[in-house]
N, C-alpha and C positions, 0 to 999 in steps of 0.2 A: 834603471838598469837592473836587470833581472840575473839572477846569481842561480847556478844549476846544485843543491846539496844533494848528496850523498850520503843515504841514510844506511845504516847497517842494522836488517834484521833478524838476522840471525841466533842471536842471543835470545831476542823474545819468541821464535817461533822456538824454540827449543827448551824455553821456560815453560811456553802455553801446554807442548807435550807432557813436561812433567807434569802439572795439576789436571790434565786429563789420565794418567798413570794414578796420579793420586787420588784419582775422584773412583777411577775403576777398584783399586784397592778398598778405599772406604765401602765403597758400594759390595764388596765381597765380604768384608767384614761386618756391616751392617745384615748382609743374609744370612750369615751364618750363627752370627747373634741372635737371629727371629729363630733359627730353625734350631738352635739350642733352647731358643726359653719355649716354644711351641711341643720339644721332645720332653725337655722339662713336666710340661703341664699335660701332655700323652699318658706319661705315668704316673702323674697322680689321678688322672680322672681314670685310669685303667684299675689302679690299686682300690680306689672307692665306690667304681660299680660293683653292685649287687649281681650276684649269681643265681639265676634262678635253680631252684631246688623241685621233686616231685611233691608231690600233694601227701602220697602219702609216707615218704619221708621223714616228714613232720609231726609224726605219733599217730597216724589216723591207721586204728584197727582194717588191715587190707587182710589179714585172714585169721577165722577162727579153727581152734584146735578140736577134734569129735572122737571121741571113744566109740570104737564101733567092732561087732566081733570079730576085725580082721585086724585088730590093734587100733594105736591113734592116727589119724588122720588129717593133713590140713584140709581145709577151702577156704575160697576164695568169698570171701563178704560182699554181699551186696554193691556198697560202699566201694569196698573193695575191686571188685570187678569190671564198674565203672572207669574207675581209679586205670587201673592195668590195662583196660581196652583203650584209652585214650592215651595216654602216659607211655606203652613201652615204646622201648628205642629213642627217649627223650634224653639229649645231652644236652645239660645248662651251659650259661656261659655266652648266649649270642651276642645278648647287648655287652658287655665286655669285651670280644671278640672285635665286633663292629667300628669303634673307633679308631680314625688315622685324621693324618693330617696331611693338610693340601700343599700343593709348592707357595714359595714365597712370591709375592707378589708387590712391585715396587710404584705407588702411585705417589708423584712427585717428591716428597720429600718422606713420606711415608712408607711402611713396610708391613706387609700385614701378613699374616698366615691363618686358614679357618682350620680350627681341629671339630672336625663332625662325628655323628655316630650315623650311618646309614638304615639304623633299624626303626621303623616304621613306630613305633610304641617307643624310643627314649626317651621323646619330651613329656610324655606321661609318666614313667618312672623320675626325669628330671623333677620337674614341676608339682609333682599329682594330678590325679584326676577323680572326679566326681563317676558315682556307678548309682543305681538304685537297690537300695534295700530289699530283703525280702528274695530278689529275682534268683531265679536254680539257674546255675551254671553249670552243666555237665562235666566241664571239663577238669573240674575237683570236686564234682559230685555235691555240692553242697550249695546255699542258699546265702548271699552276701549279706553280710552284718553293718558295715557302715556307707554311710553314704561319701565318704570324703578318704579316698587313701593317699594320706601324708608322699609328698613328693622326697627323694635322699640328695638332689642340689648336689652330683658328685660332678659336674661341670663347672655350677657357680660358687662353689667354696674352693676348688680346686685353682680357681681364677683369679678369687680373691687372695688366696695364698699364696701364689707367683705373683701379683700386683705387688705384693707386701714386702716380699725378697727379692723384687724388680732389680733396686738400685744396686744391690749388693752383687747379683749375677754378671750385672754388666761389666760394673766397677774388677769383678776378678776376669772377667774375660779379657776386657781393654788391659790388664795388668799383664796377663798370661803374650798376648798381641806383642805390645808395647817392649817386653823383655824378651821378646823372639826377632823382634824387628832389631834392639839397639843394641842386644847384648847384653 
């Protein structure tokens, strides 16, 4: 003998909505967390790139002074002239300028965001790079002295320094959350 039950679902379809409310919550809170420690790590690799400067900025004699019977007079040095043909209108700052950061991106339980610098020559400045000794370079006028120019890593120490104060950033963000959510 076969009996007909009556099951009441209601309670669970209205439970299953809530943990999908909750999962889209988490999921918003989880992006916002990446795109806090991703802003985070923007400005410190923003504060430790290097500014490029002119050439002759840097002490390099770009004009000498002449006594001549119409009083003194500057010119432009050799060196100098080089220097100013190639150089004017140069505003440093590119690679600085060049770094942003991408949207958040959510691959299964992961959340990733890439902070890039678009400028063709960062990972040479990141990293260093090798040049050859000896070779004229016009564009400062002068002849390169080392073969190896030390990389400044304003990426990879900037990363491992937010690695470092990882747990702390989250711990006050989930605090900051947590007492807005319960009161």
């Amino acid at each position: 003998m076969a009996r007909a039950v009556k099951i009441d679902l209601r309670e669970l379809k209205q439970f299953s909505k809530q943990l999908e409310d909750l999962q889209k919550e988490i999921d918003d809170i989880c992006i916002s967390l990446t795109k806090e420690i991703a802003a985070r790590l923007l400005s410190k690799v923003i504060r430790r790139t290097p500014v490029g400067v002119k050439p002759f900025d840097k002490g390099v004699k770009k004009t000498v002074k002449v006594k001549t019977s119409k009083g003194n007079r500057s010119y432009l040095t050799k060196e100098g002239a080089i220097l100013e043909k190639y150089w004017s209108g140069y505003v440093g700052g590119n690679l600085r300028r060049n770094w942003s950061v991408k949207e958040v991106v959510k691959e299964g339980n992961n959340y990733t965001v890439e902070v890039i610098n678009s400028s063709e020559y960062a990972s040479y400045v990141e990293y260093g790079h090798r040049q050859r000794p000896g070779r004229f370079v016009p564009q400062i006028g002068k002849k390169l002295k080392k073969g190896w120019v030390q990389g400044h890593f304003m990426l990879t120490i900037s990363t491992k320094e937010i690695n470092e104060d990882l747990e702390s950033i989250i711990n006050r963000k989930l605090k900051a959350i947590f007492k807005e959510k319960l009161g």
